[in-house]
C-alpha positions as CSV (number, residue, x, y, z in Angstrom):
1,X,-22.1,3.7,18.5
2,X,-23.3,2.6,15.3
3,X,-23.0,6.2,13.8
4,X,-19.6,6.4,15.0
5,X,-18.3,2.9,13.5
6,X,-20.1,4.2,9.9
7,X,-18.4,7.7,10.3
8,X,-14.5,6.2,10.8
9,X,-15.4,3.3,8.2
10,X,-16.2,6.3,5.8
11,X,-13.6,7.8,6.8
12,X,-11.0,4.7,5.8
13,X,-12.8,4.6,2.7
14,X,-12.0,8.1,1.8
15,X,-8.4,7.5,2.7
16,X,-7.9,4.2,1.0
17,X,-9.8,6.6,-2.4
18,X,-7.3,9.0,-2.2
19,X,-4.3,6.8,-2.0
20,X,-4.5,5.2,-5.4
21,X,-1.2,4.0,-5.0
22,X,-1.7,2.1,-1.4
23,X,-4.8,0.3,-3.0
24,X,-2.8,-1.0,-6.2
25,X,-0.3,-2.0,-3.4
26,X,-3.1,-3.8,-1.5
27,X,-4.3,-5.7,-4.9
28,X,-1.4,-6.6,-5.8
29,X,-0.9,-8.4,-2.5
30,X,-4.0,-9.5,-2.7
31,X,-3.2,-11.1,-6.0
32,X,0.1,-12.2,-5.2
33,X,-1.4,-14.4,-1.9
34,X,-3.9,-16.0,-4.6
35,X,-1.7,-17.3,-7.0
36,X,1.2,-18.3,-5.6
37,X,-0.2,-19.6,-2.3
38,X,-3.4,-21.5,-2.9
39,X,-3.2,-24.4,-0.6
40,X,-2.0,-22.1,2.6
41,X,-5.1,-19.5,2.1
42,X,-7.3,-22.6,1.6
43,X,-6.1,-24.6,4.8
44,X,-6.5,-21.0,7.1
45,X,-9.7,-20.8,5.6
46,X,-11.3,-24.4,6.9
């Protein structure tokens, strides 16, 4: 089981490597969610 989870997790990560472009995509979400919506991010996190 735990072999399995490792190998798909790989498996995403080698994915998410080769698709540059879907990774600047996710930061930039990422950093979007940060700045401009502080108080909502804090309030789901409590």
């Amino acid at each position: 089981m735990k072999f399995s989870i490792n190998r798909e997790f790989r498996k995403m990560l080698k994915l998410f490597a080769e698709y540059a472009v879907l990774r600047r995509m996710f930061y930039a979400v990422l950093g979007v969610a940060v700045y401009w919506r502080p108080p909502e991010i804090l309030s789901a996190l409590k």
